[in-house]
C-alpha positions in Angstrom: 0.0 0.0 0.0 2.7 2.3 1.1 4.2 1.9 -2.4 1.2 1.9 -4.2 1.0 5.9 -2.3 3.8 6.4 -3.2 3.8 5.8 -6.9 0.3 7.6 -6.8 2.1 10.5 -5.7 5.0 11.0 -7.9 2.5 10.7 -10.7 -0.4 13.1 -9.5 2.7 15.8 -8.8 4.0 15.1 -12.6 0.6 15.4 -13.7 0.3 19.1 -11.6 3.4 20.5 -12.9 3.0 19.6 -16.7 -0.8 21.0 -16.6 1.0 24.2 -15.0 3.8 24.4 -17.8 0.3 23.4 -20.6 1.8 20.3 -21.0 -1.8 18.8 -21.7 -0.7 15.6 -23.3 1.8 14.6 -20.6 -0.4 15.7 -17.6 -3.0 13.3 -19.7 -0.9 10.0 -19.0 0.4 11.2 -15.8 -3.3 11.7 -14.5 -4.1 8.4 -15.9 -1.0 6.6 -14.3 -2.1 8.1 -10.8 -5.6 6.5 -11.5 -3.8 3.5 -12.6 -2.3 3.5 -9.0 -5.4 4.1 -7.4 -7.2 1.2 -8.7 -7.3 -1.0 -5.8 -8.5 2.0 -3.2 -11.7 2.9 -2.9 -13.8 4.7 -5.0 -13.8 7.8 -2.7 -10.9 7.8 -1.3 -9.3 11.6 -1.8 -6.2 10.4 -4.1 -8.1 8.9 -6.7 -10.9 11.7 -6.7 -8.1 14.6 -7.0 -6.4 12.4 -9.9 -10.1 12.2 -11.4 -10.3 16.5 -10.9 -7.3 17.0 -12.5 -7.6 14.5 -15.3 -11.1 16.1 -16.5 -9.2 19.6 -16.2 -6.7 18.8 -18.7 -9.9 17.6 -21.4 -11.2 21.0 -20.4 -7.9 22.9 -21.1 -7.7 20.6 -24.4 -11.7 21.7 -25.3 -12.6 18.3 -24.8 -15.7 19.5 -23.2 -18.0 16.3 -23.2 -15.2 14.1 -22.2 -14.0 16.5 -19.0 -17.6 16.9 -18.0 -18.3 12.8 -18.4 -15.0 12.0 -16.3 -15.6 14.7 -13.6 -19.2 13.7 -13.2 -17.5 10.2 -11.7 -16.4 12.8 -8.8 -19.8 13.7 -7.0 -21.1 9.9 -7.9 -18.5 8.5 -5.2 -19.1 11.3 -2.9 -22.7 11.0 -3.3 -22.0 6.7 -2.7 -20.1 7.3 0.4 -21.2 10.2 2.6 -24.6 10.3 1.4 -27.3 12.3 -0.7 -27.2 15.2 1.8 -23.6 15.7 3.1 -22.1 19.6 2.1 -18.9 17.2 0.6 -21.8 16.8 -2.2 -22.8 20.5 -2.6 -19.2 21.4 -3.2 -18.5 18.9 -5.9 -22.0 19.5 -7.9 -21.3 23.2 -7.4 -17.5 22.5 -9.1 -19.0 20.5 -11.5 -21.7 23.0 -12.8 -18.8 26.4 -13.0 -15.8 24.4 -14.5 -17.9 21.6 -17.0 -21.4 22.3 -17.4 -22.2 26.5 -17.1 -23.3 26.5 -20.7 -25.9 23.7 -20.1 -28.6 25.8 -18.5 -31.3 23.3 -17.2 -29.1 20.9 -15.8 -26.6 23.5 -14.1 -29.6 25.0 -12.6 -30.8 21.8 -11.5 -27.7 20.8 -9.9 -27.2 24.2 -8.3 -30.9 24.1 -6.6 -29.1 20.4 -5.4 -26.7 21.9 -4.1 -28.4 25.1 -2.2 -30.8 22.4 -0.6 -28.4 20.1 0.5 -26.6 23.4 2.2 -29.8 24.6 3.6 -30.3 21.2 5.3 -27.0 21.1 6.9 -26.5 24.8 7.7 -29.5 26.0 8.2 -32.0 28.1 5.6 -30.6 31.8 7.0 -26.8 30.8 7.0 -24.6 33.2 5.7 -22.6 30.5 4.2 -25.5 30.1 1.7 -24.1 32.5 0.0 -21.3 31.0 -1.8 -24.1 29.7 -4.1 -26.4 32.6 -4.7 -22.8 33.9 -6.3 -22.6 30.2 -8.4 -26.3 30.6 -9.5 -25.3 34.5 -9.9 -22.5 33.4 -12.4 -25.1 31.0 -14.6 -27.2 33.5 -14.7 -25.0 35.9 -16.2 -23.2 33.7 -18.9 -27.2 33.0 -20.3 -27.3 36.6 -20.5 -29.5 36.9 -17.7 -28.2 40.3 -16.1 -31.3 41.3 -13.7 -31.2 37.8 -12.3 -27.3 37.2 -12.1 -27.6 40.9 -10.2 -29.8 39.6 -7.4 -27.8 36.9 -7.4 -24.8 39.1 -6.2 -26.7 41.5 -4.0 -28.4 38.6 -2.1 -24.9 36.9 -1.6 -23.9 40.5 0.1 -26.9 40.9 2.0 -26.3 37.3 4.0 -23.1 37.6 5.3 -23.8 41.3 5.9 -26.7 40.3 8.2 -25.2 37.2 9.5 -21.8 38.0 10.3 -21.9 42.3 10.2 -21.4 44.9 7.8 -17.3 44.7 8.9 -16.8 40.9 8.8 -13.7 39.6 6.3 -15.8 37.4 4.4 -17.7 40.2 3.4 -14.6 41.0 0.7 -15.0 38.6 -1.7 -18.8 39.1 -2.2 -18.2 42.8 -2.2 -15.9 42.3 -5.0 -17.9 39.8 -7.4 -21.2 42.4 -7.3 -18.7 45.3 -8.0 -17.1 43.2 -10.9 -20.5 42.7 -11.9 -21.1 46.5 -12.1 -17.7 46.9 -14.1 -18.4 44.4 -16.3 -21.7 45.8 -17.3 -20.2 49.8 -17.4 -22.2 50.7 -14.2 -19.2 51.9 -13.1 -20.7 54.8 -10.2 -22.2 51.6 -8.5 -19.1 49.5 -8.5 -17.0 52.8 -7.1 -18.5 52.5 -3.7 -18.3 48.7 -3.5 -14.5 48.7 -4.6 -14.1 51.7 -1.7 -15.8 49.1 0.9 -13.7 46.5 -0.1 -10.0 48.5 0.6 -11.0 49.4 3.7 -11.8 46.1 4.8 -8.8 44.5 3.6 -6.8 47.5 5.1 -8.3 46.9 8.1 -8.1 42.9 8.5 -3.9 42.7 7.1 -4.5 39.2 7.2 -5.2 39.1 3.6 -2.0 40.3 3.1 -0.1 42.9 0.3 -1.4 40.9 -2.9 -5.1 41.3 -1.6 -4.3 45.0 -0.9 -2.8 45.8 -3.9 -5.5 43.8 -6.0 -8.1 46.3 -4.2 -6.1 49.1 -4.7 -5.8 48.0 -8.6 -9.6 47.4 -8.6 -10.8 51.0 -7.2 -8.0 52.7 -9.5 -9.7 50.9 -12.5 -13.1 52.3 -11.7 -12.3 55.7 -10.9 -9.9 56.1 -14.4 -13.2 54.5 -16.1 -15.1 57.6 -15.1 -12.0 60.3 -15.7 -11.1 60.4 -12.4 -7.4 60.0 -12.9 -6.3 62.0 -10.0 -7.8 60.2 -7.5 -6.3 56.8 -9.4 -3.3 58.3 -9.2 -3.5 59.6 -5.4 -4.7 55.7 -4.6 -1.0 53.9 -4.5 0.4 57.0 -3.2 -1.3 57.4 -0.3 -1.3 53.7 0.6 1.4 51.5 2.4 0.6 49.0 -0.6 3.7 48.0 -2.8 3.8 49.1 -6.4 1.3 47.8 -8.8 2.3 44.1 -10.3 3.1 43.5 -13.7 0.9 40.6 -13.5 -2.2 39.8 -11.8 -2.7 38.9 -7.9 -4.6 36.1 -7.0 -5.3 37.5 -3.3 -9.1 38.4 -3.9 -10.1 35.5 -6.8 -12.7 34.0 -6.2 -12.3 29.8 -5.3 -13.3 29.0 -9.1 -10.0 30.9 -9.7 -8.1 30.3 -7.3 -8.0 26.7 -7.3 -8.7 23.9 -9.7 -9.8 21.4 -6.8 -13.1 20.7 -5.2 -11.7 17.8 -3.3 -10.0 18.8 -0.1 
C-alpha cells in the first residue's frame, strides 16, 4: 500500500506540474497513471478523486468539453455513494461541477445548483450566511445566459447574508463585495461599482490578514473604476497614499474568487 501511495504521488505531482507548464498531453498519461495506482483503493478515497479533478481539467484545457464533464461527473457519484445524498462534501463537488464543466448547459446546471443550495440549507440551516457561496454560483449561470437582472440579485443577495449574518465589517464580506462590484464593471455601471471597490479597501486595510497581494488587488480594482469615469487623480492619489507595494506587472490572486483560485473541489 505504502508503495502503491507512493507511486500515486509521484505521478499526481507530474501530472500538476506539466498542466501548470500546458503540457496537456503529458499531464494526460500522468493523470491516468495516478488513477492506474489508485485502482485498488476505494472509489472515494481523496487520491483517486483529485487524480479524477485534475484528469477532467486537462480535457477541459484541451476543449474536450463532453469528455472533461463525463469523467468529472464520476467525482460527485463517489461522494454522493459514500457520505450520502445530503452531506455539504456533495454540494461542493455539484457546485465545481456545474462552473468548470457544465455552465453553458442551462437546465441541468440549474438543477444541480438548486441540489446543491438544498443540501446546504439542510446542513447549515435556511438563514446561514454561508449560503451565500451559491447565490454567487447561480449568480455566475445567470449571467453567462445573459440573464443580467437575475445574475444581479444573485450578487446582492450573496452580500446581504453575510452582511446580516456576520456584520457589515466581517472579512468574508470582501470577496462578495468584490464579485457584485465586478459585476457592475463588467456591465459599465461603473458609479455603483465605485463604492463597492471603496468598501472593499478598507476592509482589507483593516483585517492585514489578507496580506499585500489582496491590498494591492483592491487598490488596482478601485483605480480601474475611478480612471473609467476620468477620475485620474484620485487613481493616481490611490497607491500613493497607501502603504501597498507598487502595482504588479501581472495579476494577484489574493481576492479571486475559489473557481479561480484553485482547480480542486476535493479537499
Amino acid at each position: 500500500m505504502e508503495r502503491r501511495t507512493t507511486t500515486w504521488k509521484a505521478l499526481h505531482e507530474a501530472g500538476e506540474k506539466a498542466f501548470e507548464a500546458n503540457n496537456f498531453f503529458e499531464a494526460e498519461g500522468h493523470y491516468l497513471g495516478a488513477l492506474r495506482a489508485t485502482k485498488r483503493l476505494r472509489p472515494h478515497d481523496r487520491r483517486r478523486l483529485k487524480s479524477i479533478e485534475g484528469l477532467a481539467h486537462v480535457y477541459r484545457m484541451m476543449e474536450k468539453a463532453n469528455l472533461a464533464a463525463s469523467v468529472y461527473s464520476g467525482v460527485p457519484r463517489a461522494i454522493e455513494a459514500a457520505y450520502g445524498p445530503h452531506d455539504p462534501r456533495l454540494a461542493e463537488s455539484l457546485e465545481h461541477y456545474v462552473l468548470m464543466f457544465i455552465l453553458d448547459r442551462l437546465a441541468e446546471a440549474e438543477e444541480l445548483l438548486r441540489q446543491s443550495m438544498a443540501i446546504r440549507q439542510k446542513a447549515w440551516g435556511m438563514h446561514s450566511p454561508d449560503l451565500a457561496i451559491s447565490d454567487v454560483s447561480f449568480a455566475f449561470l445567470h449571467a453567462r445566459h445573459g440573464n443580467l437582472e437575475a445574475a444581479e440579485r444573485s450578487f446582492r443577495q450573496a452580500v446581504q447574508r453575510v452582511e446580516f449574518g456576520r456584520g457589515y465589517r466581517h472579512p468574508d464580506l470582501v470577496f462578495y463585495l468584490r464579485q457584485l462590484a465586478g459585476f457592475y464593471r463588467a456591465c459599465g455601471r461603473f458609479a455603483e461599482a465605485e463604492p463597492l471597490y471603496e468598501r472593499v479597501l478598507a476592509l482589507v486595510e483593516r483585517s492585514r490578514s489578507w496580506g499585500d497581494d489582496a491590498l494591492t488587488e483592491a487598490l488596482e480594482d478601485l483605480g480601474r473604476v475611478y480612471k473609467f469615469q476620468g477620475k485620474e487623480e484620485k487613481a493616481q492619489a490611490l497607491f500613493v497614499n497607501s502603504n501597498a507595494p507598487s502595482p504588479p506587472k501581472r495579476p494577484r490572486r489574493g481576492l479571486s474568487s475559489p473557481a479561480a483560485r484553485t482547480r480542486s473541489a476535493v479537499s
